[in-house]
C-alpha positions as CSV (number, residue, x, y, z in Angstrom):
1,X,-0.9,25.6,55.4
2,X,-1.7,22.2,53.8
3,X,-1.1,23.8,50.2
4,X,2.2,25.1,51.7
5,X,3.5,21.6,52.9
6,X,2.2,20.4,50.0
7,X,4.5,22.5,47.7
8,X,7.5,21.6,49.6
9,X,6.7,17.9,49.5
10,X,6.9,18.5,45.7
11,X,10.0,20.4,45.5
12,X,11.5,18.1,47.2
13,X,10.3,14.4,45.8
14,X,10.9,16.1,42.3
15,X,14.7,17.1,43.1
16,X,15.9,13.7,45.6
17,X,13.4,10.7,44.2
18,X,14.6,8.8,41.6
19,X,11.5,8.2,40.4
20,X,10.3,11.7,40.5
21,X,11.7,13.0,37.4
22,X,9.7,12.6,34.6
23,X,8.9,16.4,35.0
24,X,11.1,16.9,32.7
25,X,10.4,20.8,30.5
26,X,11.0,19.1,27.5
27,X,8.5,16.5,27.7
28,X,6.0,20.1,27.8
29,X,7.4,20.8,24.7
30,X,5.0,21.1,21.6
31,X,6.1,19.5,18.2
32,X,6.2,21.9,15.4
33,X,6.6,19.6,12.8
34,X,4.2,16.7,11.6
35,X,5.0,13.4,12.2
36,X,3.9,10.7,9.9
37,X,5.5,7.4,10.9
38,X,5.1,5.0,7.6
39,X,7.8,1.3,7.5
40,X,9.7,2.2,10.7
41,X,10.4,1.0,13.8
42,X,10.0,2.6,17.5
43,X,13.7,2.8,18.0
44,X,14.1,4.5,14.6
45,X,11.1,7.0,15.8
46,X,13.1,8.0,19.1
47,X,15.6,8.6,17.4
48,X,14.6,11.1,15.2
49,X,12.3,13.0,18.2
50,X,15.4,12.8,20.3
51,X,17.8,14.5,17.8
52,X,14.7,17.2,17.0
53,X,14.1,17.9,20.6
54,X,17.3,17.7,22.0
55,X,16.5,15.1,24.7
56,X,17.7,11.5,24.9
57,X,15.1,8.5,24.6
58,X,16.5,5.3,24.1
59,X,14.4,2.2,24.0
60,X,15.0,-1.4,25.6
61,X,16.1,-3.7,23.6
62,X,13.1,-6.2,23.2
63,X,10.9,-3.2,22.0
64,X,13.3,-1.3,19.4
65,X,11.7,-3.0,16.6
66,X,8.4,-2.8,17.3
67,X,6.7,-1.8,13.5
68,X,4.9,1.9,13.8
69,X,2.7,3.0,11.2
70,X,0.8,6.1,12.4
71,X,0.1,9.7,11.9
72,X,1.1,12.9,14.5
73,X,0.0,16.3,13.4
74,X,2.2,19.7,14.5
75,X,1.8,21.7,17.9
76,X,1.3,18.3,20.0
77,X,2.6,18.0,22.9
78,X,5.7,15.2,22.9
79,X,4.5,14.0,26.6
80,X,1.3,13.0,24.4
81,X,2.9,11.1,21.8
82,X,5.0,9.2,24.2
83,X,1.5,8.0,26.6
84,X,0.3,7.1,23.2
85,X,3.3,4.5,22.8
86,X,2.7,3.6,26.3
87,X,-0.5,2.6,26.2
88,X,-0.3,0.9,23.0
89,X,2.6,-1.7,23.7
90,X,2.3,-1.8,27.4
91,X,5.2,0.2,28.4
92,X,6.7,2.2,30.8
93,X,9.0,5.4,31.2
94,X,12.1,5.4,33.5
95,X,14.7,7.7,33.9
96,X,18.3,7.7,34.5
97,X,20.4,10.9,35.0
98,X,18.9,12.9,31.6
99,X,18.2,9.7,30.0
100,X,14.6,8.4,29.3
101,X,14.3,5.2,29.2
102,X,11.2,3.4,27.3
103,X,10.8,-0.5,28.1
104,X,8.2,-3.4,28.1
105,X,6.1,-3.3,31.6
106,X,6.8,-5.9,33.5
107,X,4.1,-8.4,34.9
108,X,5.0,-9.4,38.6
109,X,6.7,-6.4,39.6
110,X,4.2,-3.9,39.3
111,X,1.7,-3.0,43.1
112,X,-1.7,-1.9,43.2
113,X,-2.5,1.0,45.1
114,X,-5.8,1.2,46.4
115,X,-8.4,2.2,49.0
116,X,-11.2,4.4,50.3
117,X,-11.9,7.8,50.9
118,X,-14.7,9.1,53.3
119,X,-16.1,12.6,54.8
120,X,-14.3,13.4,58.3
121,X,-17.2,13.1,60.8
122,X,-20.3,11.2,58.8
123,X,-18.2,8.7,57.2
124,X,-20.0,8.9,54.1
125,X,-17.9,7.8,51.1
126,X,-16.8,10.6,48.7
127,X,-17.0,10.3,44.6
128,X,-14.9,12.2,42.3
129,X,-12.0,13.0,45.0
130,X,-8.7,13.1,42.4
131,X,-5.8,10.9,43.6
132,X,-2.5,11.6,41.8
133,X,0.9,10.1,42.4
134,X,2.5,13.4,41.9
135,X,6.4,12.0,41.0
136,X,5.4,9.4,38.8
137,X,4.2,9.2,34.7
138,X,0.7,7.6,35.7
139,X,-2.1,9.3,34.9
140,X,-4.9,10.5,37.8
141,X,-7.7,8.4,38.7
142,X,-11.1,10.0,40.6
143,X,-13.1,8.2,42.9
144,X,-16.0,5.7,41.9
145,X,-19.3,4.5,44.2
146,X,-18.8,4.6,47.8
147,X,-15.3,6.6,47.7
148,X,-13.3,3.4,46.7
149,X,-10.2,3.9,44.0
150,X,-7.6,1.8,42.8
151,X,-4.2,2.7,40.9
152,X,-3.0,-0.4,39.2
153,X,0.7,-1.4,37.7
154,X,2.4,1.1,39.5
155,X,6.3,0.6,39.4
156,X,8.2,0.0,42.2
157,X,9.2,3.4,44.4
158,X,8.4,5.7,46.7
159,X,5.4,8.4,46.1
160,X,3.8,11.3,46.9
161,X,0.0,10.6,46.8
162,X,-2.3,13.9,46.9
163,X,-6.4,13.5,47.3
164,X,-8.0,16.7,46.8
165,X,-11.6,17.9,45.9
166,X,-13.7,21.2,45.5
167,X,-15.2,21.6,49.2
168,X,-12.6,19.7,51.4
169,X,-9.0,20.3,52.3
170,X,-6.6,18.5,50.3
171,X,-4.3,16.1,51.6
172,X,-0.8,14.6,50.8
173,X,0.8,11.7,52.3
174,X,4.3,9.5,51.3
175,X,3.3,5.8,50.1
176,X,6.1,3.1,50.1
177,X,5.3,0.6,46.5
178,X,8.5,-0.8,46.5
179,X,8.1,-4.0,48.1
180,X,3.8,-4.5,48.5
181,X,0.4,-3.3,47.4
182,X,-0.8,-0.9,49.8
183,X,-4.6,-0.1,50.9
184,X,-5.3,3.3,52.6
185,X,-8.7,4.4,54.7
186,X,-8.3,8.3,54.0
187,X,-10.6,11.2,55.6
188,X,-10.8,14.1,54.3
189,X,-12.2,17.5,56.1
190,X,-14.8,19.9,54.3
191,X,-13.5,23.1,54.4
192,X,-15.2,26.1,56.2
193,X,-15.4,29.4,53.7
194,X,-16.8,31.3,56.2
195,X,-13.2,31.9,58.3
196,X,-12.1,35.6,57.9
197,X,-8.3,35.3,56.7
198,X,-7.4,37.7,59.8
199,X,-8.0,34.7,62.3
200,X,-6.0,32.1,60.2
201,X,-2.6,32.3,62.0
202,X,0.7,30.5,60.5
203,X,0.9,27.1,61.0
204,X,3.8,24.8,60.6
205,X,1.8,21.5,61.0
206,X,-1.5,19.6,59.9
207,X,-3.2,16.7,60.9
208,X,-4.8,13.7,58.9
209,X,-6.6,10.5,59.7
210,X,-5.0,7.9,57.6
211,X,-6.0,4.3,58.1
212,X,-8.2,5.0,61.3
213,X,-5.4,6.2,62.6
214,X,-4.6,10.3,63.1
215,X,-1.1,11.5,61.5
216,X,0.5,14.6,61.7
217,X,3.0,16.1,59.4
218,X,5.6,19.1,60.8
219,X,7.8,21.5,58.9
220,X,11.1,21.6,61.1
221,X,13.1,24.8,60.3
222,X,16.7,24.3,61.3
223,X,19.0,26.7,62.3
224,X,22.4,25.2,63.6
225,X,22.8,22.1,61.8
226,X,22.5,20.3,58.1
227,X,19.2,18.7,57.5
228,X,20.6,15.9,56.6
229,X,22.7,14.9,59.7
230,X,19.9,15.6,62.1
231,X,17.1,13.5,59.0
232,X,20.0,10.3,59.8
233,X,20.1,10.5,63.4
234,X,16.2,10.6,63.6
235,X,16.3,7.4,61.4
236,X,18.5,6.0,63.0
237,X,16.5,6.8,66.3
238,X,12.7,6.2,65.7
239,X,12.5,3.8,62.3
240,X,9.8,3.2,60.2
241,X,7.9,5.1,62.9
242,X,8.7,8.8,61.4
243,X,8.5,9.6,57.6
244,X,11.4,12.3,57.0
245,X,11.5,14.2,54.5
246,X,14.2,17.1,53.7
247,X,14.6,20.4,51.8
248,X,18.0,20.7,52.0
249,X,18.9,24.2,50.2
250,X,16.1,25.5,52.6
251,X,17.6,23.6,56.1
252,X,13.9,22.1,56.5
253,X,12.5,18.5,57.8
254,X,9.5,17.2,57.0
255,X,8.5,15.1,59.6
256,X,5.0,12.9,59.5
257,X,3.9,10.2,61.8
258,X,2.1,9.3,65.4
259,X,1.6,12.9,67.8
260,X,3.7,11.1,70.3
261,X,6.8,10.6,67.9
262,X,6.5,13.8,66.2
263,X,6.7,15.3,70.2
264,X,9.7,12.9,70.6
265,X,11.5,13.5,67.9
266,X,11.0,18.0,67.8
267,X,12.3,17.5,71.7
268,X,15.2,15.5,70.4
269,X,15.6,18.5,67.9
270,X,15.4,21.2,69.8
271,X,18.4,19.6,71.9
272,X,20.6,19.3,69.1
273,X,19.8,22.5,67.1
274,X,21.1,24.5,69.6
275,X,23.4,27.7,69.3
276,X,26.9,26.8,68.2
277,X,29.1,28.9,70.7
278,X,32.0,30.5,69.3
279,X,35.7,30.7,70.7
280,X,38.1,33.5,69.7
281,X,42.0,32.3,68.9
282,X,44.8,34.7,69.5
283,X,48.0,33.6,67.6
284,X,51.3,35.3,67.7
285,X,53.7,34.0,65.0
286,X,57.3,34.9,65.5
287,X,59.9,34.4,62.8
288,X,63.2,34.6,64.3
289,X,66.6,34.8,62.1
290,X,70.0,34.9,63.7
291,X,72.2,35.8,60.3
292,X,75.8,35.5,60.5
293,X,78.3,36.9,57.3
294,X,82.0,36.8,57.1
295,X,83.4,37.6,53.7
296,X,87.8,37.2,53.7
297,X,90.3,37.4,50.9
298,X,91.9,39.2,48.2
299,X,90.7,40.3,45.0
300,X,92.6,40.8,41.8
301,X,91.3,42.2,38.7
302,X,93.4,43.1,35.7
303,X,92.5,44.8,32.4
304,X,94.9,46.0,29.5
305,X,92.5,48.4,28.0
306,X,93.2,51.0,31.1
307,X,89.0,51.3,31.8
308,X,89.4,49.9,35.4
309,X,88.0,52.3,38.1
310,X,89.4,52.8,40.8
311,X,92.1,54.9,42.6
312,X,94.1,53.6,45.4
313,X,92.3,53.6,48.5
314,X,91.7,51.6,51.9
315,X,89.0,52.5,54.1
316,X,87.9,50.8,57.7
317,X,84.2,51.1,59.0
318,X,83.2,50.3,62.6
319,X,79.1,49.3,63.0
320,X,79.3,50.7,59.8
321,X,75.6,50.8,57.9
322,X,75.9,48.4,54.5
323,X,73.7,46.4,52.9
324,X,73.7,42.6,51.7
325,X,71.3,41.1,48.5
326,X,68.0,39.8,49.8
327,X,68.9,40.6,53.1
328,X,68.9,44.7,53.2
329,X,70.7,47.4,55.9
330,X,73.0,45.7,58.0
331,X,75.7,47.0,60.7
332,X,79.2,45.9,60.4
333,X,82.6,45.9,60.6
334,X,85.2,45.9,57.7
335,X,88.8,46.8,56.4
336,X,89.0,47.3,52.5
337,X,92.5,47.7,50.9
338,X,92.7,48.9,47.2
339,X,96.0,49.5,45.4
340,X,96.4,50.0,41.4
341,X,99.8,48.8,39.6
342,X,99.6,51.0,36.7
343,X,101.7,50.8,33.4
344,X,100.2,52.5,30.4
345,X,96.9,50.4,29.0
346,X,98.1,47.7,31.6
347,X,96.0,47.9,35.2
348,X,96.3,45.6,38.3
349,X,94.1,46.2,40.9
350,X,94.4,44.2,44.0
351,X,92.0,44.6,47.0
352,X,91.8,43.2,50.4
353,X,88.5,42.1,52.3
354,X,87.8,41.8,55.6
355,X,84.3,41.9,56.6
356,X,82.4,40.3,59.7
357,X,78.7,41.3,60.1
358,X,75.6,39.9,61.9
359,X,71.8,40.7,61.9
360,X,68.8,39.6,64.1
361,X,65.6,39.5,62.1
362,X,62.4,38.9,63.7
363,X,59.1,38.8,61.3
364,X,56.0,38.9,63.6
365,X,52.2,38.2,62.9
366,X,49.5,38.5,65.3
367,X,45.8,37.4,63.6
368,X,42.7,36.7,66.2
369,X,39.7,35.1,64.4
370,X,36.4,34.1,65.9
371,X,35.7,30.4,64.8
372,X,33.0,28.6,65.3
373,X,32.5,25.2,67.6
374,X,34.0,21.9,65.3
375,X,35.2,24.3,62.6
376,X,38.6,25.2,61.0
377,X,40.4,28.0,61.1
378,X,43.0,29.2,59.4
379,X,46.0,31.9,59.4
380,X,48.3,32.2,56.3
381,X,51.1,34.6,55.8
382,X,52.4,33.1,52.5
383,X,53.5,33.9,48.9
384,X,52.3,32.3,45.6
385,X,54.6,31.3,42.9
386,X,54.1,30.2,39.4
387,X,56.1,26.8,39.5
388,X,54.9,26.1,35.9
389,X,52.5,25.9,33.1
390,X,49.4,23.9,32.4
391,X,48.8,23.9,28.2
392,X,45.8,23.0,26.6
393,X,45.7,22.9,22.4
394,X,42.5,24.1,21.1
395,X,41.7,21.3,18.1
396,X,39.0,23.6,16.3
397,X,41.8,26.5,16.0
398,X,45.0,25.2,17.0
399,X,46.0,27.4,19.6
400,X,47.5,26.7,22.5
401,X,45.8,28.1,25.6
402,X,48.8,28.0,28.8
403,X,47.3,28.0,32.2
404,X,49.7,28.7,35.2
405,X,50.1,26.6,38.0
406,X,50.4,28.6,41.2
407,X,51.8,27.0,44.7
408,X,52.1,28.7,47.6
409,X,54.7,28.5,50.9
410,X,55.1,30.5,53.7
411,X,53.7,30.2,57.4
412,X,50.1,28.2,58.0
413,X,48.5,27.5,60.9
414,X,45.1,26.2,61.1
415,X,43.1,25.4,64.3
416,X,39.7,23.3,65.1
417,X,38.6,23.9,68.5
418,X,36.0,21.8,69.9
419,X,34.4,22.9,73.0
420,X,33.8,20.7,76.0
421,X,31.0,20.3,78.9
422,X,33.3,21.4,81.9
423,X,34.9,24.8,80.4
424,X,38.2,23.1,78.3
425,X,38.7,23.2,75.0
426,X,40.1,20.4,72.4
427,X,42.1,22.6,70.1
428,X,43.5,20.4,66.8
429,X,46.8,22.8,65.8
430,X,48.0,22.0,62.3
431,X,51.8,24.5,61.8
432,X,53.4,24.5,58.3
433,X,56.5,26.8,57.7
434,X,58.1,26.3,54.2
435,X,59.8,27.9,51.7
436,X,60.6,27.6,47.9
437,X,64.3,26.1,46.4
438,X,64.1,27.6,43.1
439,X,66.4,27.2,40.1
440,X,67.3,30.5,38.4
441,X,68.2,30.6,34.9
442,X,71.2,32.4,34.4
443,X,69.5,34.0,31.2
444,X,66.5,35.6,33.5
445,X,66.2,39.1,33.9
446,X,65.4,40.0,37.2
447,X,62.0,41.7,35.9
448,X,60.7,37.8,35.4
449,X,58.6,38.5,38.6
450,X,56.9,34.9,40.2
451,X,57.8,32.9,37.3
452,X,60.3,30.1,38.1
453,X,60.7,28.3,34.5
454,X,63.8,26.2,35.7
455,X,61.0,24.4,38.2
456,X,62.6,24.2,41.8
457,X,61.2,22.3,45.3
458,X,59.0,23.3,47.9
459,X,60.8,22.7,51.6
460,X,58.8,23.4,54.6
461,X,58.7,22.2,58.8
462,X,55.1,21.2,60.1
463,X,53.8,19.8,63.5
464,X,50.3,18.6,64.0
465,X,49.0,18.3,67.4
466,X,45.9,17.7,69.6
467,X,46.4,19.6,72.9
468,X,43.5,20.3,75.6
469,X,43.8,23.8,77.2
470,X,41.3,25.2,80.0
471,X,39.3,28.3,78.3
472,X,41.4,32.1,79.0
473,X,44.6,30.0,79.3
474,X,47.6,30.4,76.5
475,X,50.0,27.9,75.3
476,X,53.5,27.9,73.7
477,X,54.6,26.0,71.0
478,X,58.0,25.6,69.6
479,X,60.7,23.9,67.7
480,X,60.4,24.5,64.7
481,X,64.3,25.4,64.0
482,X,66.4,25.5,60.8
483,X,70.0,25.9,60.2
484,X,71.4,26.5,57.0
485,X,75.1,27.1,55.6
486,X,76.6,28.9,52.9
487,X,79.9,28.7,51.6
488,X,81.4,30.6,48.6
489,X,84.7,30.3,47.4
490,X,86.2,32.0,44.1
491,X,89.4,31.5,43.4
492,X,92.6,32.3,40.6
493,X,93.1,28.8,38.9
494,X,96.3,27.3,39.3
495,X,97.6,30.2,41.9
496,X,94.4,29.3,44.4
497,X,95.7,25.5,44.5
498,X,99.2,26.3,45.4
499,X,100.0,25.6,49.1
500,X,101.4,28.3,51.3
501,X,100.3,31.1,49.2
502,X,96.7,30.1,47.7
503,X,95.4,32.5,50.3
504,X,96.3,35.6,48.6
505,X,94.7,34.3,45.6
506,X,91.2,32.9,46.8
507,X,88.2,35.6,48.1
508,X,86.0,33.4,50.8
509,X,82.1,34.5,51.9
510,X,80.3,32.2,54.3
511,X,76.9,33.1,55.5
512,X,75.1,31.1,58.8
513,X,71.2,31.6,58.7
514,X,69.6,30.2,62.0
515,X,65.6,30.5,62.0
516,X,63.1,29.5,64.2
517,X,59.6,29.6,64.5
518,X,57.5,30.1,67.9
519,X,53.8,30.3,68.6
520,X,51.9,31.7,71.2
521,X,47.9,30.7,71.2
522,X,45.1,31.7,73.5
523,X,41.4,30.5,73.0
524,X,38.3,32.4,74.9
525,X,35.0,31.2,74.7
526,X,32.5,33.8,73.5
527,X,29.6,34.3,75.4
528,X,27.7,36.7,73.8
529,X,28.2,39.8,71.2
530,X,29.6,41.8,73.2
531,X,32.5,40.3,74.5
532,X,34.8,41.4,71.6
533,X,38.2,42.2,70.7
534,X,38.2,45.9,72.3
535,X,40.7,44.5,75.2
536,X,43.0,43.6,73.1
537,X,46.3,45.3,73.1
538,X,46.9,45.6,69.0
539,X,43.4,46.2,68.4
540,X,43.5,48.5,70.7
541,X,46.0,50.6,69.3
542,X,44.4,50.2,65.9
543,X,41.5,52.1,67.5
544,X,43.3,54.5,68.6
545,X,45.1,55.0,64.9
546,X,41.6,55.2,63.2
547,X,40.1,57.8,65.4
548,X,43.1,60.1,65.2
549,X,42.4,63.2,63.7
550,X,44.9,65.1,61.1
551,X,43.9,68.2,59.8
């Protein structure tokens, strides 16, 4: 179990600790080439091991032109030649993002970690015990007379210090360097070989005696909630009394202090990271368009090449079935009069209009989603359009890469329900209905598809609310009208301007489009698995469609 924590401890200081990344695979790399460094500097040396190795090591400024004059031979190991200028000038290796960074080692601001280890029951000091600060570039120390170490000009951070020897159980522990030396009294168990694996059960915890005092570190597997809210809120809570540590692609906590903290805080846990209920939303969207289309006039057409259809004709239709662009079947009522003056080449055709027709068109969407407490849900009955072009000119060949740029309008609702205490629910309702105004280029075929190239605007009706509604119950929610009119009128020039009689020369359409939107929602709380959908009326009858039989 120890090894185990131990392993996390390092995944995690070498992924989040600033100072934990000088693990870097290139450093592991081996140089295949000699180096043999005659009349140059040590900022002229980076730079050529940089470029060969593909890694960036700049160095300070006061140390750039330090003289080198020695000899590397092929298949060493780069991390090797870099210790070498380390302990020769007195440096030091930081890192920053991908960048190493190699710079004179400062002489106040370095700690001193130190102390002694003994054997847990006889107190005897132990020799040879390895200490390694595993996230930083200094190198191991062991043990000397009586158990007593000491790790000297260490930089400033926060490490992960490991004690291990053949015989004992290994232990790991988080020092603090960055503001003061630090002197620990570690004791460290012998292990007992004799222990058949069958009896060793899974542990998620292990305790150590560090500084007389007993410490125990916990793994904290969480289920609910991020690792990193519930690691601020036990900051926030207990101090520098609890060391937190966090995995968070695995949803884990390392916790390590007193027993009674460590009780305190997995209580506090276990409160928090509890089962997020879910609540089920019902929605029932409903479009409704009153259109109204009158279309009066007269229509002449003349032609002196004698091709004009047409014979003379009138016709009168009651809730007659007819059809209107964009719109589709329609009943109506209309009186057409045709009547061809012919002479020769020379045709007149003159035609009548009367036509009044209305239509009632109701689009309806019913989604139910299960969403879970404090998150966002959404439902989107919308199109995408291409509204225009992103382009992009390739330098090396000169091409131009385009890249559309899609939008989207239509109906979207989204909902956040938060649950309270006494059975209501806080439901945040967020209601967009909107549309695209598109210009058309007369010169467009109609096989263009999505593609507006004459650009256009987006217009759309929203309403954001907060509203509290008792769990089971449904609300209403409405308003959301538009009113638009359009009015067409072609005329004869000259004849259509004349007063009296510029009505037998004028053809007149006027369309009245009314919409509104309306919303139904009901939220239910869901208990458990099985309350699902099954009394619901649509999905309901979608059952019944799927377990129809045709043969």
């Amino acid at each position: 179990m120890r090894k185990r924590n131990l392993i996390l401890l390092i995944i995690f200081f070498i992924c989040y600790n600033s100072y934990g990344q000088f693990n870097h695979p290139n450093l592991k790399t081996k140089i295949t080439y000699e180096l043999n460094l005659q009349d140059i500097t040590l900022g002229e040396t980076l730079n050529i091991i940089s470029q060969e190795n593909n890694i960036a090591i700049i160095p300070s400024d006061d140390i750039k032109n330090i003289s080198v004059d020695m000899y590397f031979p092929s298949d060493i190991l780069l991390e090797d030649i870099l210790n070498t200028f380390i302990k020769l000038y007195n440096l030091k290796l930081s890192k920053s993002g991908d960048i190493f960074i190699l710079s004179k080692r400062g002489e106040n601001n370095n700690y001193i970690f130190s102390g002694r280890i003994q054997s847990e029951g006889s107190g005897k000091g132990l020799e040879g015990v390895k200490i390694t600060l595993i996230n930083s570039f200094s190198q191991p120390t062991l043990s000397s007379y009586d158990g007593n170490f000491i790790l000297e000009d260490i930089d400033p951070a926060v490490y992960i210090v490991q004690f291990e020897k053949e015989g004992y159980s290994t232990i790991t522990d988080i020092i603090d360097l960055s503001e003061k030396n630090i002197f620990l009294n570690i004791s460290m168990k012998r292990e007992n070989s004799f222990n058949s694996s069958k009896n060793i059960s899974k542990q998620t915890s292990n305790r150590n005696i560090i500084n007389g005092e007993e410490i125990v570190t916990e793994n904290i597997y969480l289920y609910n909630n991020s690792c990193e809210d519930i690691k601020k809120l036990l900051s926030e809570t207990f101090g520098n009394s609890l060391k937190i540590s966090s995995l968070p692609k695995k949803n884990i906590l390392v916790l390590s202090g007193k027993e009674n903290i460590i009780n305190s805080s997995k209580s506090l846990i276990q409160e928090l990271d509890k089962d997020v209920e879910q609540i089920r939303i019902d929605a029932q969207i409903l479009d409704v368009t009153d259109n109204l289309f009158e279309t009066l006039g007269f229509n002449w057409i003349y032609d002196n090449s004698g091709n004009t259809e047409g014979n003379n004709s009138w016709s009168m239709s009651l809730l007659g079935n007819s059809s209107i662009s964009g719109i589709g079947s329609i009943y109506s009522s209309s009186i057409a009069i045709s009547k061809q003056f012919n002479s020769g080449n020379d045709i007149l055709n003159l035609g009548i209009n009367l036509l009044e027709s209305t239509q009632d068109l109701v689009v309806s969407s019913r989604p139910s989603i299960l969403v879970l407490d404090g998150e966002e849900g959404s439902f989107k009955v919308a199109e995408e359009v291409i509204v225009g072009e992103q382009r992009e000119e390739d330098e090396d060949t000169n091409k131009v890469i385009t890249t559309p740029i899609f939008r989207e309008a239509g109906i979207i609702l989204k909902a956040t329900p938060t649950i309270r205490k006494d059975g209501w629910v806080i439901l945040k309702v967020l209601i967009e209905i909107s549309n695209f105004k598109l210009k058309v280029n007369k010169d467009e075929s109609e096989e263009s598809g999505t593609y507006n190239s004459e650009g256009g605007s987006k217009v759309g009706r929203s309403i954001e609310t907060t509203i509290k509604i008792k769990n089971g119950e449904t609300i209403f929610i409405g308003g959301l009208k538009k009113a638009t009119v359009h009015n067409l009128d072609s005329k004869i020039p000259y004849f259509g301007t004349l007063p009296m009689i510029n009505f037998f020369f004028k053809n007149q359409n006027i369309s009245h489009e009314i919409s509104d939107i309306y919303v139904k929602m009901k939220v239910n709380i869901v208990n458990n698995e099985n309350d699902s959908f099954e009394r619901d009326e649509i999905h309901q009858r979608a059952k019944e469609i799927i377990n129809r039989k045709i043969y």
